[in-house]
C-alpha positions in Angstrom: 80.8 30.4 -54.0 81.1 33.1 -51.7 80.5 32.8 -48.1 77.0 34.8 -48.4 75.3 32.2 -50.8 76.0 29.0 -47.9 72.9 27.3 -46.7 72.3 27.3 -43.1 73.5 23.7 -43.1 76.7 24.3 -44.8 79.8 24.8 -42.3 82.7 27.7 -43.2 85.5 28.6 -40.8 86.0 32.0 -39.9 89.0 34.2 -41.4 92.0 32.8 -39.5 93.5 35.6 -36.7 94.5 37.7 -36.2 92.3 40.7 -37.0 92.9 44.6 -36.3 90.5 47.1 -36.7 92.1 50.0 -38.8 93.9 53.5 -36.7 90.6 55.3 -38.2 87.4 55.5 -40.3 87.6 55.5 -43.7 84.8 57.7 -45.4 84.4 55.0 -48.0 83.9 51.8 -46.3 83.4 53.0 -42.5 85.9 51.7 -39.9 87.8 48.5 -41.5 88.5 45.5 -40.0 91.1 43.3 -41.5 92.8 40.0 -41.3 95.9 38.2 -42.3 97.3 40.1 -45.4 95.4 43.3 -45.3 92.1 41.3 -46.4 88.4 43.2 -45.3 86.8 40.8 -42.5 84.1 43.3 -41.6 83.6 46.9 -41.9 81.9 49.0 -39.3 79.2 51.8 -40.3 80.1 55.5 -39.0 79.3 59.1 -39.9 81.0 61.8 -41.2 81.3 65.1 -39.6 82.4 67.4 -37.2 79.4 67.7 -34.5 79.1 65.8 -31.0 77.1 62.8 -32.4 79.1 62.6 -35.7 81.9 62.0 -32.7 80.1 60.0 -30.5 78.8 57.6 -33.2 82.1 57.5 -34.7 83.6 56.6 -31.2 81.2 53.9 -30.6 82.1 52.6 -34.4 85.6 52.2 -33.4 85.2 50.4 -30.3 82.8 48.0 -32.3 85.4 47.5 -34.7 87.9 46.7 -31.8 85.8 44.0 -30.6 84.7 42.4 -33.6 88.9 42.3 -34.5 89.1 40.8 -31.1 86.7 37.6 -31.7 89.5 35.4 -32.9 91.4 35.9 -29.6 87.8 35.8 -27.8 86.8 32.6 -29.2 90.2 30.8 -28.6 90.5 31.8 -24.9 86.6 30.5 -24.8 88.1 27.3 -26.4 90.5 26.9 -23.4 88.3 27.5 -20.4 85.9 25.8 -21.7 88.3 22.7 -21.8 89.2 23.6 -18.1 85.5 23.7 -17.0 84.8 20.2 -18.1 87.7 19.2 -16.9 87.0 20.4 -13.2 84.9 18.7 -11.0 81.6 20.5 -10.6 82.8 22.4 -14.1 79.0 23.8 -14.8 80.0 26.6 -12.6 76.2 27.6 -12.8 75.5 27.6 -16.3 78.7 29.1 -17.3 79.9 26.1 -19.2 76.8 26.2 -21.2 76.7 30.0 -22.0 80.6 29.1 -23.2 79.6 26.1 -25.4 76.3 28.8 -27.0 78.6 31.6 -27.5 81.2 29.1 -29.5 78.3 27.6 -31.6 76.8 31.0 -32.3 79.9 32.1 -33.7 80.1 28.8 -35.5 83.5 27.9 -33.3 82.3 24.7 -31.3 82.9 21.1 -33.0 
């Protein structure tokens, strides 16, 4: 079963970290991201060509692909503050502990 036939109420883990987002775009699968062993995590639509949007688009692309190659790191360093907020007094700290625990569970990373 691949990940892409799980019901909503079946659980997967992520690709273990860490991820890099290839040097460059790739004309055939867009701007790669990969994981442990060279294996495709996500890959990131861009354009081809030579003009100021082709560029711009293709900018933005990599930049996406840097952050999404970053969400292992992201979602561990979430982990550990949010163990340090609820171990604070007063660790709401207005609503951030709860934007920390919805960004985990949104990414599927809170138990």
């Amino acid at each position: 079963m691949s990940t892409c036939d799980l019901t909503p109420t079946e659980q997967s883990s992520h690709t273990p970290g860490p991820w890099m987002a290839a040097a460059s775009a790739s004309s055939i699968v867009g701007w790669p991201v990969v994981g442990p062993r060279g294996r495709a995590v996500a890959s990131v639509h861009c354009v081809r060509g030579d003009t100021p949007e082709g560029k711009l688009i293709n900018a933005e692309a990599g930049a996406n692909a840097r952050l999404i190659a970053a969400a292992p790191n992201m979602a561990a360093a979430l982990k550990r503050a949010l163990s340090w907020l609820s171990s604070y007094p007063g660790g709401n700290a207005e609503g951030a502990y709860m934007d920390a625990v919805n960004a985990l569970k949104k990414a599927g990373c809170y138990e």
